[in-house]
C-alpha positions as CSV (number, residue, x, y, z in Angstrom):
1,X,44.5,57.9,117.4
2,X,45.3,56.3,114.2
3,X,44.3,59.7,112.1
4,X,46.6,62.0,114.3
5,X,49.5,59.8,113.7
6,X,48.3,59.7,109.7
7,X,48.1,63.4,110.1
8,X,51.7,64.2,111.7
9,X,53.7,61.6,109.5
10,X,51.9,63.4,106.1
11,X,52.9,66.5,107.6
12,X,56.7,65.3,108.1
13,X,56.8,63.8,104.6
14,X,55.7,67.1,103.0
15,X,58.0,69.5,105.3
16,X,61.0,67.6,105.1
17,X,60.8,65.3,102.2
18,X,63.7,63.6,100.6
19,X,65.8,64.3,104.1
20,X,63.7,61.9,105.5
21,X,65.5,58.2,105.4
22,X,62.9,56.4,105.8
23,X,58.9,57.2,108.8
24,X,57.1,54.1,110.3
25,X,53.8,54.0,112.7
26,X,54.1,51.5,115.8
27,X,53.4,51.2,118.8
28,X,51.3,54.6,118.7
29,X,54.3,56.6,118.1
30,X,55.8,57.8,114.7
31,X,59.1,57.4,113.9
32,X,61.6,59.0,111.5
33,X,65.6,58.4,110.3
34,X,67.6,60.5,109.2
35,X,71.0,61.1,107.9
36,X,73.4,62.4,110.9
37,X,74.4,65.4,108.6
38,X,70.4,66.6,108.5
39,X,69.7,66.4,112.6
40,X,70.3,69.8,113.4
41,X,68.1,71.7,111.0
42,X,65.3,69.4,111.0
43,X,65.1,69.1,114.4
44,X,65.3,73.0,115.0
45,X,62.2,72.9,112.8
46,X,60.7,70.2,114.5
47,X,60.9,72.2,117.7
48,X,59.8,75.9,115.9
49,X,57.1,74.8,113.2
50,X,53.2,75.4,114.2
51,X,52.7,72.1,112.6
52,X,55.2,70.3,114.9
53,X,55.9,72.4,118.3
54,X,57.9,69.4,120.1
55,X,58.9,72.1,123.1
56,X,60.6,68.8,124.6
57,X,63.3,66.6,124.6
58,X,62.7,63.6,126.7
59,X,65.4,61.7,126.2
60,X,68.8,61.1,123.8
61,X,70.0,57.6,123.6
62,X,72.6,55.8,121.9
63,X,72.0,52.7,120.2
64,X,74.8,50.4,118.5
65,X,73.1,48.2,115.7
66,X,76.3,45.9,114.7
67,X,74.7,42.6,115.4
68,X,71.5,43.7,114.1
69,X,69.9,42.9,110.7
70,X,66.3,44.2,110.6
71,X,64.6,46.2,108.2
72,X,65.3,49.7,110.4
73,X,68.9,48.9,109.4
74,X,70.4,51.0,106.8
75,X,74.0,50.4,107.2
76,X,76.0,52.3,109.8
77,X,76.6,50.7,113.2
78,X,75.9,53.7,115.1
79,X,72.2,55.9,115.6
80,X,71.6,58.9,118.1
81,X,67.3,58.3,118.7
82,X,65.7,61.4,120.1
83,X,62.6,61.2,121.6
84,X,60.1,64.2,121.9
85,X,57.0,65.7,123.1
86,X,54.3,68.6,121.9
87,X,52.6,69.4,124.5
88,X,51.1,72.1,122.4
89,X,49.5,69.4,119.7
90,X,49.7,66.7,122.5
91,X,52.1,64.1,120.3
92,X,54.9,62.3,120.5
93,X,57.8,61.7,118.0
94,X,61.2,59.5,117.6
95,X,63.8,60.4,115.5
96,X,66.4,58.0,114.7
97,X,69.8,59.8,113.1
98,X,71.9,57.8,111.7
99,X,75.8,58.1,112.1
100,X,78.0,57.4,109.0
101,X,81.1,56.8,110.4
102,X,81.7,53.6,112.4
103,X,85.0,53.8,113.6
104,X,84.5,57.7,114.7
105,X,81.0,58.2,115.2
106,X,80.2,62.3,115.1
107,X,77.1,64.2,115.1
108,X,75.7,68.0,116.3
109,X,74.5,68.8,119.4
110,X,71.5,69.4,119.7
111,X,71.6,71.4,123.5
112,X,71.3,74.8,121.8
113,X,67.9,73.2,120.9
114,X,66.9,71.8,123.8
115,X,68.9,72.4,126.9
116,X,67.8,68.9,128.4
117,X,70.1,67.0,125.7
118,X,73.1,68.2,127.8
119,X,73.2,65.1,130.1
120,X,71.8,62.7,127.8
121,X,74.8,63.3,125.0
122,X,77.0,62.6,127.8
123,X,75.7,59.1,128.5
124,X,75.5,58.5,124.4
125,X,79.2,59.4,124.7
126,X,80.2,57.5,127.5
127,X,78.7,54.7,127.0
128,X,78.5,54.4,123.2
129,X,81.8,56.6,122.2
130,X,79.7,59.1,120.2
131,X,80.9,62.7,120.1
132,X,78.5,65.4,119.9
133,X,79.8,68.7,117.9
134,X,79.0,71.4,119.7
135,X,78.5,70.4,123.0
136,X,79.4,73.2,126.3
137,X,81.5,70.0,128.7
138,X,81.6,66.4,126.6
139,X,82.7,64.6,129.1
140,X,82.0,61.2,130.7
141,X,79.2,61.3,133.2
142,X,78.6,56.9,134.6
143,X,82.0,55.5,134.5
144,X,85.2,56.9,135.8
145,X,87.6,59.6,134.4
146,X,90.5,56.8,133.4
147,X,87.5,54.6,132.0
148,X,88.9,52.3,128.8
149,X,86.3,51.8,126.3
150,X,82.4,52.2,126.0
151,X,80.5,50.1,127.7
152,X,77.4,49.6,125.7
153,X,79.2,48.7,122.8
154,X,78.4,45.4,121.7
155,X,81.8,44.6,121.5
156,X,83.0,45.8,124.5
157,X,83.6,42.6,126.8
158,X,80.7,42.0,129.8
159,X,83.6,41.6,131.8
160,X,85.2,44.5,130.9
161,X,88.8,45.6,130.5
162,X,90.4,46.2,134.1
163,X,89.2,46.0,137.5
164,X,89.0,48.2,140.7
165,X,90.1,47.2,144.2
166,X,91.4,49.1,147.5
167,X,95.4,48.4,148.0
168,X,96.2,48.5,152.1
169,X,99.3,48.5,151.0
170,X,99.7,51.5,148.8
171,X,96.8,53.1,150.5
172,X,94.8,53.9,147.6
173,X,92.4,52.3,145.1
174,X,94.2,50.5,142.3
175,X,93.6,49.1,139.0
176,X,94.4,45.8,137.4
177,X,93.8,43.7,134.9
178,X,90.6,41.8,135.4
179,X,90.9,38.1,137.3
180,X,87.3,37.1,136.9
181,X,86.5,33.8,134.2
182,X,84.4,35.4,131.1
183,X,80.7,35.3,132.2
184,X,78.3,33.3,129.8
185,X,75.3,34.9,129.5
186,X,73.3,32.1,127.8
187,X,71.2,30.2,130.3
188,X,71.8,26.6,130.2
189,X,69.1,23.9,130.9
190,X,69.8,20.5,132.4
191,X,67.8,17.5,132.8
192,X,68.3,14.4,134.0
193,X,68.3,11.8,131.3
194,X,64.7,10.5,130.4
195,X,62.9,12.7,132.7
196,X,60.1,12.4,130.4
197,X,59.4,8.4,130.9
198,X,59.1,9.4,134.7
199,X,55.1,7.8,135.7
200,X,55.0,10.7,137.1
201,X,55.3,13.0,134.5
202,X,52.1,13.5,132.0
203,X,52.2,15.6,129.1
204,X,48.6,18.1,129.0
């Protein structure tokens, strides 16, 4: 297992050198990053190579890294991970592209690649606010047309901005602003004092 993940990340490093941010091996899956401006070539060659041949796109996903501070960070908030599948050389690879600009995140579409990203670019966008150049109908696909914000961002409220309800009088759903307390979403424990001198209670 180990040798044909060896074998694909040597074979990444020497197509695609120095546009390679930075290849790791977990989890039985290799992973690359790359700079947003580099997705669309390398991942045409990814997809057309002998070496490669990932025929599939399983998935696009948005991810928003603002209150993260691992070693996979390389500065912007904003990645678009691709996830794909050979089934001619029966692997599996994750690419991470990185988005430089935080306040507008942009990068290509890759649906003239694989046809399959079409949906999945939606979702990034709706729920991450990440526009893909290129695509045929951007365009939110979860949330509603009047929709304020994207919900996955981690500063986006878990409350959220407004709220729904059905007016009898007017006849028609309405929106407001939202009436709910904030949620807290750490759990919090509560013991009676001194539980621990209960006879009852033995530490094994």
């Amino acid at each position: 297992m180990s040798t044909r993940l060896d074998t694909l990340a040597a074979a990444l490093i020497t197509c695609f050198g120095d546009k390679l941010a930075g290849i790791t091996t977990a989890f039985g899956e290799v992973t690359v990053a790359l700079r947003g401006c580099d997705l669309k070539p390398t991942m045409a060659a990814l997809r057309d190579r002998s070496e490669f041949r990932f025929e599939q796109l399983l998935d696009v996903c948005g991810v928003d890294y603002s209150a993260f501070n691992g070693p996979e960070r390389d500065g912007p908030r904003f990645a678009s991970v691709y996830h794909l599948l050979s089934l001619a050389n029966n692997q599996r690879l994750r690419v991470r592209a990185w988005i430089a600009d935080d306040k507008f995140p942009v990068i290509d579409s890759v649906v003239d690649i694989w046809p399959s990203a079409n949906w999945f670019e939606r979702e990034a966008f709706d729920l991450y606010g990440i526009m893909f150049t290129g695509h045929p109908d951007l365009r939110r696909i979860l949330t509603d047309y009047g929709f304020v914000g994207h919900p996955f961002r981690k500063d986006f409220p878990i409350s959220g901005h407004v709220e729904m309800r059905f007016d009898p009088q007017q006849g028609r759903v309405i929106y407001q602003p939202v009436t709910i307390e904030p949620r807290e979403i750490v759990p919090r424990i509560v013991r009676e004092e001194a539980y621990g001198d209960d006879p009852g209670f033995t530490k094994g």
